[in-house]
C-alpha positions as CSV (number, residue, x, y, z in Angstrom):
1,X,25.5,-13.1,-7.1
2,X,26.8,-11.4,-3.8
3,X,25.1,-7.9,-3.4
4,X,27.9,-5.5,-3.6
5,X,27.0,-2.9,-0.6
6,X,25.8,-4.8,2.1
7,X,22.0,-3.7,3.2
8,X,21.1,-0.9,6.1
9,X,20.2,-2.9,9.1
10,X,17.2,-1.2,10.9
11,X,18.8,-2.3,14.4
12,X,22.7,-2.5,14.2
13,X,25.3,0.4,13.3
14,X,28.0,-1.4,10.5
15,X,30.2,-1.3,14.2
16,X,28.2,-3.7,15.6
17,X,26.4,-1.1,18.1
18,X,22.9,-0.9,18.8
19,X,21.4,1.9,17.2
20,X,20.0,4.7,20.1
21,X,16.2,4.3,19.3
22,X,16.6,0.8,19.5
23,X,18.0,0.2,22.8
24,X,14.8,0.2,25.1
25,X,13.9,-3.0,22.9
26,X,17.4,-4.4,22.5
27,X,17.6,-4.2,26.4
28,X,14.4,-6.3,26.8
29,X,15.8,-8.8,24.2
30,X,18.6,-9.5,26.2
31,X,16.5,-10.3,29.3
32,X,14.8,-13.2,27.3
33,X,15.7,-16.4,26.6
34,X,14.2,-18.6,23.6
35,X,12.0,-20.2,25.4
36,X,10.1,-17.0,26.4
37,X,10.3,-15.4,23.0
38,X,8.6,-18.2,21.6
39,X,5.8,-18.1,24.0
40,X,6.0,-14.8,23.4
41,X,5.1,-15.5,19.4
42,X,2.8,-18.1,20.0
43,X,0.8,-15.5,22.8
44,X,1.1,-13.2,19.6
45,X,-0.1,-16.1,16.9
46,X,-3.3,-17.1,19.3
47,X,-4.2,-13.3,19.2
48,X,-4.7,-13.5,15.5
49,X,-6.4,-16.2,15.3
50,X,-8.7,-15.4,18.0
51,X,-9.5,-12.2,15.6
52,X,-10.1,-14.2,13.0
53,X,-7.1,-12.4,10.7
54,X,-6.2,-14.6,7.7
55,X,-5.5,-13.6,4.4
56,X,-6.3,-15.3,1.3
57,X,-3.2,-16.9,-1.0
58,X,-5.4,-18.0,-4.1
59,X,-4.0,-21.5,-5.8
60,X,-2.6,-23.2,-3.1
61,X,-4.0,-27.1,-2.8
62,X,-4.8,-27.0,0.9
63,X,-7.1,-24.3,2.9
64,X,-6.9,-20.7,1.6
65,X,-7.4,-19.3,4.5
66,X,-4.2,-18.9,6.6
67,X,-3.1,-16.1,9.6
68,X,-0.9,-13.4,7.8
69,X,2.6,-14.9,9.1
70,X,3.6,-11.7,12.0
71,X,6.8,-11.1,13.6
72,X,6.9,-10.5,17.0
73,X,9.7,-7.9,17.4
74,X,8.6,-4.5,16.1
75,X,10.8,-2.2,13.7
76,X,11.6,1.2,15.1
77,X,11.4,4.6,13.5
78,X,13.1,7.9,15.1
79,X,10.7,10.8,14.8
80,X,12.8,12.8,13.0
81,X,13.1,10.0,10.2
82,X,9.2,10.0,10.0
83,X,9.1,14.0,10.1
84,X,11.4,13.7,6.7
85,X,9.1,10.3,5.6
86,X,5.7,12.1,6.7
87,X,6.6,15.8,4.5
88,X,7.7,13.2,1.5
89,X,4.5,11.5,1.7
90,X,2.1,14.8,2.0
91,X,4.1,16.3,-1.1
92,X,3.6,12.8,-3.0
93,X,0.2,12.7,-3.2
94,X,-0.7,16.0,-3.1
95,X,1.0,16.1,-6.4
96,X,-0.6,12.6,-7.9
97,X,-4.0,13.8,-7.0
98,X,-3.4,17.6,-8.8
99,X,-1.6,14.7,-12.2
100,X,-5.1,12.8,-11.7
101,X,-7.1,15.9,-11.9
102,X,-5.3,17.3,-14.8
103,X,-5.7,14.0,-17.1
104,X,-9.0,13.7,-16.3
105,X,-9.6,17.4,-17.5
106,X,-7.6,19.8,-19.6
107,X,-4.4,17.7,-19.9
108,X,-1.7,20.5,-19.6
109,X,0.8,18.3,-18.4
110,X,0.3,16.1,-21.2
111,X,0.4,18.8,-24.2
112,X,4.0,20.6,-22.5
113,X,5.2,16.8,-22.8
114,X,6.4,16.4,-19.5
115,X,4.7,12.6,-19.0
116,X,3.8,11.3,-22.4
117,X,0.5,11.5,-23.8
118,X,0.4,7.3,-24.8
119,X,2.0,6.2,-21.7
120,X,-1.3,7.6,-19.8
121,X,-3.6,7.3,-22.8
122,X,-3.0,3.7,-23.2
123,X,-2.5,2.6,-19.6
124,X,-4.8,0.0,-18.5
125,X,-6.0,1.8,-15.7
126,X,-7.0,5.0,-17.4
127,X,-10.8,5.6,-17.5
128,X,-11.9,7.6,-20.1
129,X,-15.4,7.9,-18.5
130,X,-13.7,9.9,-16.0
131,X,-13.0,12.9,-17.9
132,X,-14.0,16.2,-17.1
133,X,-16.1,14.4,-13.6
134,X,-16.3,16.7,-10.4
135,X,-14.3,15.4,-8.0
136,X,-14.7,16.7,-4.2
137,X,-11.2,18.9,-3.0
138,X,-9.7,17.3,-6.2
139,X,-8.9,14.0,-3.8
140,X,-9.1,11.0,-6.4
141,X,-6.9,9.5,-4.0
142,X,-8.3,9.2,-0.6
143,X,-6.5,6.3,0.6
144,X,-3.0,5.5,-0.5
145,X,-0.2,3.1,0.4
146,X,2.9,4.1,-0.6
147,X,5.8,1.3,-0.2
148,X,9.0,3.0,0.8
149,X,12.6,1.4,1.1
150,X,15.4,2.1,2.8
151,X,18.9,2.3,0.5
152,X,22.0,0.9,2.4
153,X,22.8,4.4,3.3
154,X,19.8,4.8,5.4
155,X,17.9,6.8,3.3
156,X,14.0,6.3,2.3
157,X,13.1,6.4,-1.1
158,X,9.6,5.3,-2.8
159,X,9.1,1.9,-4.3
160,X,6.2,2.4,-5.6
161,X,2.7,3.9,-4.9
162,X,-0.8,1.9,-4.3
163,X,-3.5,4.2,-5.2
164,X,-6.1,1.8,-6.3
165,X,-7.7,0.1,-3.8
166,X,-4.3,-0.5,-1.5
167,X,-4.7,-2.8,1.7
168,X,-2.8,-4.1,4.6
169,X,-3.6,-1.2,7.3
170,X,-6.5,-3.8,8.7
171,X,-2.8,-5.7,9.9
172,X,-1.2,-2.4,10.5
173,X,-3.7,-1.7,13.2
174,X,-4.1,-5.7,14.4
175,X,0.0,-5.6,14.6
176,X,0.1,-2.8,17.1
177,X,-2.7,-4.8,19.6
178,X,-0.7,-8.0,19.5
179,X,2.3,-6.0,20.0
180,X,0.8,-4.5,23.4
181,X,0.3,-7.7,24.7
182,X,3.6,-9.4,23.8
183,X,5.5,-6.4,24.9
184,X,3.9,-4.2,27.4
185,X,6.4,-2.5,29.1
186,X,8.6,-1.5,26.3
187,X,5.7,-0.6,24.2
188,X,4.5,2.2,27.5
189,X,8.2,3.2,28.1
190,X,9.1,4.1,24.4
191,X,7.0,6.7,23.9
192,X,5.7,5.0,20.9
193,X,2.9,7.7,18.4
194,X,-1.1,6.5,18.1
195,X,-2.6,4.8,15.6
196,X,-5.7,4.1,17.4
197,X,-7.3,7.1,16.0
198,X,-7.1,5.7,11.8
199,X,-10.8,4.5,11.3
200,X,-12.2,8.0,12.6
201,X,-9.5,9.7,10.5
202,X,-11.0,7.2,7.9
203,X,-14.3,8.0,8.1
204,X,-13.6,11.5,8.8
205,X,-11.9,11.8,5.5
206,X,-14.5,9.8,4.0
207,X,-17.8,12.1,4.9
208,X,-15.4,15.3,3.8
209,X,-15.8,14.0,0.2
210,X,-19.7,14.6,0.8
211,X,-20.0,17.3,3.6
212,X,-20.7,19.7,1.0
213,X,-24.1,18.6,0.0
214,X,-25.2,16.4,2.9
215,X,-24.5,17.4,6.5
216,X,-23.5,13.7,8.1
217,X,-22.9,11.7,4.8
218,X,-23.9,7.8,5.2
219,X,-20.7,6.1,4.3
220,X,-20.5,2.4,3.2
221,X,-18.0,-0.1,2.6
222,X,-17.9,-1.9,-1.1
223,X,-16.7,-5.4,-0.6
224,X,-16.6,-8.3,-3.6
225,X,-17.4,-10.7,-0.8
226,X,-16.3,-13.1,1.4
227,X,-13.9,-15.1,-0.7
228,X,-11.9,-11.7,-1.6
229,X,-8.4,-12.2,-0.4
230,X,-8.8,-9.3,2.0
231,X,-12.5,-9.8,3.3
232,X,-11.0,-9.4,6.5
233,X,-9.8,-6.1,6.3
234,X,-12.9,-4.9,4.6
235,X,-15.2,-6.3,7.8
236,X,-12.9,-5.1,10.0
237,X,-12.5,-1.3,9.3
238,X,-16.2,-1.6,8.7
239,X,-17.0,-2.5,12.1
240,X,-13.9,-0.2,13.4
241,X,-15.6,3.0,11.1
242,X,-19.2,1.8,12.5
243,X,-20.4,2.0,8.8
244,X,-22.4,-0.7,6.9
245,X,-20.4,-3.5,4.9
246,X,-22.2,-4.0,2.1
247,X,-21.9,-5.8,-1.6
248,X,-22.9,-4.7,-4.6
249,X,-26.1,-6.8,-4.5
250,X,-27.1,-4.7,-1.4
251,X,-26.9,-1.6,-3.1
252,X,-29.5,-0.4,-6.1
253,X,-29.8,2.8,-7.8
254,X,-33.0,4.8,-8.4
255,X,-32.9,8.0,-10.3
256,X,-29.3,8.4,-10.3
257,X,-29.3,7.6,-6.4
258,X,-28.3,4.9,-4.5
259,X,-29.6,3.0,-1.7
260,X,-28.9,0.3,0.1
261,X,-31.1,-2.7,1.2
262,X,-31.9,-2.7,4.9
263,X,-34.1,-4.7,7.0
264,X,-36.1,-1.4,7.5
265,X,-36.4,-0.4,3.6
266,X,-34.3,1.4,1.2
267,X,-31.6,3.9,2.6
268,X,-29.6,6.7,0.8
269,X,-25.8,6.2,0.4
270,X,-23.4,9.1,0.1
271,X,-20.0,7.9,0.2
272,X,-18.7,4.4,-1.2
273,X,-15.5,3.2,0.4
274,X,-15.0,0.8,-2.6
275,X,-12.5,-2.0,-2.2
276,X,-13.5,-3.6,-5.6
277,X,-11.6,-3.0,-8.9
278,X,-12.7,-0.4,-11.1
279,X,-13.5,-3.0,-13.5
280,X,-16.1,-4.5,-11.5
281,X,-17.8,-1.6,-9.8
282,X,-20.9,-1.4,-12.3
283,X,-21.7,-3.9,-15.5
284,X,-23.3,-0.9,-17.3
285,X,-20.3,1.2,-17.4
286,X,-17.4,-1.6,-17.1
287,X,-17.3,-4.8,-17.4
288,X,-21.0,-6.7,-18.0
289,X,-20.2,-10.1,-16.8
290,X,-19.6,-8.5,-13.1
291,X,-21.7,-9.8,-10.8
292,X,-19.7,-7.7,-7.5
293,X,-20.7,-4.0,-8.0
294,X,-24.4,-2.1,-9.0
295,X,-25.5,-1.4,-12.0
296,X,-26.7,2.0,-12.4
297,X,-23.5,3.2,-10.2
298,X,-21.0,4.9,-12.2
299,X,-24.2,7.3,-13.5
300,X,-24.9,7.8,-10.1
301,X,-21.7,8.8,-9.7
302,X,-21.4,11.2,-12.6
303,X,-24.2,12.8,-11.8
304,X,-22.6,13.9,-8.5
305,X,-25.4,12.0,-6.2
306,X,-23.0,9.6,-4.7
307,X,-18.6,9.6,-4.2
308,X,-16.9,6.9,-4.7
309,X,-13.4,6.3,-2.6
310,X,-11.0,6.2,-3.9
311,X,-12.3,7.3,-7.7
312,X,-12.1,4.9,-10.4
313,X,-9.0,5.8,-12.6
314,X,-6.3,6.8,-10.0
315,X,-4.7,3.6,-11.0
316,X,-3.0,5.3,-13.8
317,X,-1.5,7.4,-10.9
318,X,-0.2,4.4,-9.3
319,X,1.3,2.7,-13.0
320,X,4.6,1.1,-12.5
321,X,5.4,3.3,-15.8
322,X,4.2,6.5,-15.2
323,X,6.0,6.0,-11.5
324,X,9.3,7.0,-13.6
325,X,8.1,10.6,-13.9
326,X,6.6,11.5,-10.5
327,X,9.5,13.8,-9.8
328,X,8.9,15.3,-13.1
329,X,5.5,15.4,-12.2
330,X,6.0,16.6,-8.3
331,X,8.0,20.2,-9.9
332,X,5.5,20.4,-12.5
333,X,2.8,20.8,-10.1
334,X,4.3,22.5,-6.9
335,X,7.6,23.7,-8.2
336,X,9.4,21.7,-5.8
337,X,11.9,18.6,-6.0
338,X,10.8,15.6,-4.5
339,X,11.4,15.1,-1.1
340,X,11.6,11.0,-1.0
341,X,13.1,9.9,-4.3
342,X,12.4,7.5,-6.9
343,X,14.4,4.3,-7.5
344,X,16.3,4.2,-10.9
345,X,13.5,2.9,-13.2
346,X,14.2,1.9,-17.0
347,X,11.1,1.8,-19.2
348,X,11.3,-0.9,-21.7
349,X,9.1,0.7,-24.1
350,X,12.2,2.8,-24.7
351,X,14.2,0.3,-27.2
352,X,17.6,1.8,-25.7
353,X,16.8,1.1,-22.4
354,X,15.1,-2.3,-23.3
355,X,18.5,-3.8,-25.1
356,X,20.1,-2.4,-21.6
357,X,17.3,-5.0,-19.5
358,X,18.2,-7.8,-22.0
359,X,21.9,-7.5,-21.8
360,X,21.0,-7.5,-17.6
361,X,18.3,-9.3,-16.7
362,X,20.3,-11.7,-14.2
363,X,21.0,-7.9,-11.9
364,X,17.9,-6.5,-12.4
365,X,14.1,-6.4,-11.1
366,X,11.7,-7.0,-13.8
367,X,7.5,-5.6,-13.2
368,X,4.2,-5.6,-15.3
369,X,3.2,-2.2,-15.1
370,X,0.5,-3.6,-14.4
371,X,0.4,-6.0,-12.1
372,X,0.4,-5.7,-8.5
373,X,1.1,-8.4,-5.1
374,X,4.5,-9.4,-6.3
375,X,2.9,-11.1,-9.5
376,X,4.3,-10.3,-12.8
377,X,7.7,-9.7,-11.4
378,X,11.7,-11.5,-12.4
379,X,13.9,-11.0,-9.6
380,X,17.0,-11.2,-11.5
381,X,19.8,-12.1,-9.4
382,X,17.6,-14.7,-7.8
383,X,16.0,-16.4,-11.0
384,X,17.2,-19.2,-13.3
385,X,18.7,-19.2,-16.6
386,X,14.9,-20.6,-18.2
387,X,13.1,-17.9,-16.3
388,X,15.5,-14.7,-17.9
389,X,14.5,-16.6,-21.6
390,X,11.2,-16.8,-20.4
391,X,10.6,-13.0,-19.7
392,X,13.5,-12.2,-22.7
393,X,10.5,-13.2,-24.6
394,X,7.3,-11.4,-22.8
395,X,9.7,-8.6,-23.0
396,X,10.5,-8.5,-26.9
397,X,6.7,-9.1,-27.6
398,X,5.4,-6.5,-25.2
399,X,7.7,-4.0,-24.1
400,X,5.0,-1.4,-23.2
401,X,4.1,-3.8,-20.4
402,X,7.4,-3.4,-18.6
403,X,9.5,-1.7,-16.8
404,X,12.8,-3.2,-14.3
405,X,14.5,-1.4,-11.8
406,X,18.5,-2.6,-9.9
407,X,18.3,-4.7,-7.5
408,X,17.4,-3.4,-4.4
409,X,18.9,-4.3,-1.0
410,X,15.9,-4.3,1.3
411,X,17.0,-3.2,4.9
412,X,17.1,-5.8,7.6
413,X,15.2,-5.6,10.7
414,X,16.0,-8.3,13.5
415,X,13.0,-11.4,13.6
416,X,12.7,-14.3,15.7
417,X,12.9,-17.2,13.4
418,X,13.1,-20.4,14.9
419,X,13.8,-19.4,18.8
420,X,16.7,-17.4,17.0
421,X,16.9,-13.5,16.2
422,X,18.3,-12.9,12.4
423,X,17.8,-10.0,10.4
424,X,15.4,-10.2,7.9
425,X,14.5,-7.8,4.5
426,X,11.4,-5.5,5.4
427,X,9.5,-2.6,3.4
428,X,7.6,-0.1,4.6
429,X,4.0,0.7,3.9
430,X,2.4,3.9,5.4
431,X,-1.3,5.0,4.8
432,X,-2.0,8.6,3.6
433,X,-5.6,10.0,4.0
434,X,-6.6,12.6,1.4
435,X,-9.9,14.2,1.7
436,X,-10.6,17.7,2.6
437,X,-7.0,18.1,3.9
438,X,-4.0,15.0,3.9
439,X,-3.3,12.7,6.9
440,X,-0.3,10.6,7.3
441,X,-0.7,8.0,10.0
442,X,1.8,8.0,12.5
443,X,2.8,4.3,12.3
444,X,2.6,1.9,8.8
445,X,2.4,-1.6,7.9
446,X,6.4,-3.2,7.7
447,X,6.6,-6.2,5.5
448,X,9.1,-8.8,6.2
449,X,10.4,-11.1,3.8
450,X,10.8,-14.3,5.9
451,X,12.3,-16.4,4.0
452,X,16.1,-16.0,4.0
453,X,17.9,-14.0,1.5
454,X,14.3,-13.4,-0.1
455,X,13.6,-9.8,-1.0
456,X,10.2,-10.6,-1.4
457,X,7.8,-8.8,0.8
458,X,4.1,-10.0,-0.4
459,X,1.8,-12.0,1.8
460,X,0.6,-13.9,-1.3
461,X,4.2,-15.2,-2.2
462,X,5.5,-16.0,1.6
463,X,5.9,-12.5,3.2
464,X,4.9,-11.7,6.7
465,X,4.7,-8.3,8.8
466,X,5.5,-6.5,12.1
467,X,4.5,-3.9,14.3
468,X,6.0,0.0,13.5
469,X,6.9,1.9,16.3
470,X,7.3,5.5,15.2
471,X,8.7,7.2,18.0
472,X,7.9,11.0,19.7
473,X,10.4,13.7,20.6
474,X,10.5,12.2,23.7
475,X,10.8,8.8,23.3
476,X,14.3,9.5,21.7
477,X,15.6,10.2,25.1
478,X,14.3,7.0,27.1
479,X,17.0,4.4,28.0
């Protein structure tokens, strides 16, 4: 089915002209042949895997382990556009962490009925052995990724929000070194904003959960280990924070404290970057068969001797149901209307709006609350007639557990694909730090779906990424 509006393309006005931000880059394009560019790529591929960054796609028959597929030309962002996408952001989360803080305790919003009481008492992500725990500055959500869009008329709007344990800033960061060296000049003439500075901002944000009651907090990084899909990541900002990487057999708790294992002895941890599902983090409190976190943990925790980043339980923040009312949710708590909006969501637990998804399940996008990676998910216009039956049924047996959305057009950016530049579908992920005050860094992770016509953006279902450029005041006036 042909989309009826034709997507925004990053680069090109509907005229066929080079966008203004965009002509530094489309300048230096048109200096290069083929040949070059794909040097250029394969300069760019060596880097990764001279950095050792792979990402894990679990089931496939051959290796695991493969280099995230990366896109040589970077997408641009006018600062104006990120001062709009940077406010949106701040506003966001400050509300989701105020929601978080309010389910967790007295539930106001829940008893004036303005998100209802079952759709965040029966979420799977809602931990009742949160309630009524002191959180530090009210930040559940320390870290969040937040995937925006762009709608064909060039505005940003929020596709969803990862507040769990969201990754992908490890390739944010490795994008913008490769992209250095594969496009020096441009990159120093375009007056293109720092990211350099996200691990301190990281660990800065980190310590302020514990600056309170220990003067210089020992932070640590939780990882399940090396066959996690994003080991990587969790090594790299380790070594990037210059704090410990440890799992959760390093790690044992004593009297409501923990320590970690050290060649030298015991030492006391304050703050635990966690990148391991709530689930897993202790098999007293959660799940007993876990073998990845500490038992002991979560009492630790509740008895306000360690933090844990982000807190377990700010996945209900992040469900793909409760997404529906985050404007509601954004004027209930600051009295304000969301800056970046929400795309159209239908909840299927709703039966009028669940005979509307049956009736259009061939033009619309079908998600698991929740599920997360592009799992769980019917792209309608782009599925078969045995695959709308199959998820006709899922649906009718568990409509709680879905919600669909229309069919997106994805913006295009331009990407070399086989010595030839064609436009491709991208997202946009930006990382928001939310300790003791919020951070948005100036740059994000763009995900390109490379396969053509795809709208698919995941790296575990054939999605690659690219450099962000977000560009300063001034570097909207270089040529």
């Amino acid at each position: 089915m042909e989309p009826a509006v034709a997507p925004y393309d990053e680069m090109l006005t509907p005229a066929q002209d080079v966008r203004p931000h965009y002509a530094a880059l489309a300048n230096r394009l048109s200096t290069l042949g083929a040949q070059e560019l794909s040097e250029r790529q394969r300069t760019l591929e060596r880097f990764f895997l001279l950095q050792g960054i792979t990402f894990t796609v679990y089931g496939g028959e051959s290796s695991t382990e493969r280099i995230i597929p990366t896109d040589l030309l970077p997408r641009i962002i006018p600062s104006d556009e990120w001062t709009k996408i940077e406010r949106g952001l701040t506003q966001r989360l400050r509300a989701l962490n105020m929601f978080l803080a309010d389910i967790y305790g007295d539930q106001q919003i829940l008893m004036d009925g303005v998100v209802p009481r079952e759709l965040v008492l029966q979420a799977p992500s809602y931990r009742r052995e949160m309630q009524h725990l002191f959180v530090p500055h009210q930040a559940f959500a320390n870290v969040c990724g937040s995937d925006l869009i762009r709608q064909p008329d060039g505005s940003f709007a929020v596709l969803e929000d990862n507040l769990r344990v969201p990754s992908g800033v490890s390739y944010m960061l490795a994008n913008r070194e490769a992209s250095k060296r594969v496009f020096p000049g441009t990159f120093r003439g375009a007056g293109v904003r720092s990211i350099d500075r996200y691990p301190d901002l990281l660990l800065a944000t980190l310590k302020s959960m514990a600056a309170d009651w220990r003067p210089d907090p020992q932070v640590v990084v939780l990882t399940p280990g090396v066959y996690n899909s994003a080991y990587f990541e969790h090594a790299y900002l380790a070594r990037l924070m210059g704090a410990p990487l440890v799992e959760g057999r390093d790690l044992v708790v004593h009297d409501n404290r923990v320590y970690m294992r050290t060649t030298t002895g015991l030492r006391r941890v304050d703050v635990i970057y966690r990148r391991v599902d709530d689930d897993f983090i202790d098999p007293l409190t959660f799940r007993r068969d876990s073998g990845l976190g500490a038992a002991g943990l979560f009492n630790a925790y509740r008895a306000g001797a360690v933090v844990i980043c982000n807190a377990p339980g700010t996945g209900v923040a992040d469900d793909k149901a409760v997404y529906a009312y985050v404007p509601e949710i954004i004027r209930y708590y600051l009295g304000e209307d969301a800056i970046l909006p929400n795309i159209e969501t239908y909840l299927c637990r709703d039966p009028s709006q669940l005979s509307y998804v049956l009736a259009n399940l061939d033009k619309l996008v079908v998600k698991a609350v929740g599920a997360s990676g592009g799992y769980g998910m019917l792209v309608g216009p782009h599925s078969t007639q045995a695959q709308r039956e199959e998820f006709a049924d899922a649906l009718k047996a568990d409509p709680a557990n879905y919600i669909a959305q229309p069919t997106i057009q994805l913006s295009t950016a331009p990407c070399l694909v086989d010595q030839t530049i064609e436009p491709r579908h991208v997202d946009l992920r930006p990382f928001i730090l939310c300790g003791d005050k919020i951070t948005v860094t100036p740059g994000a992770l763009t995900r390109v779906a490379l396969r053509k016509g795809s709208l698919v953006v995941n790296s575990s279902q054939g999605g690659g990424s690219k450099d962000t450029w977000v560009l300063d005041d001034a570097g909207e006036l270089r040529p």
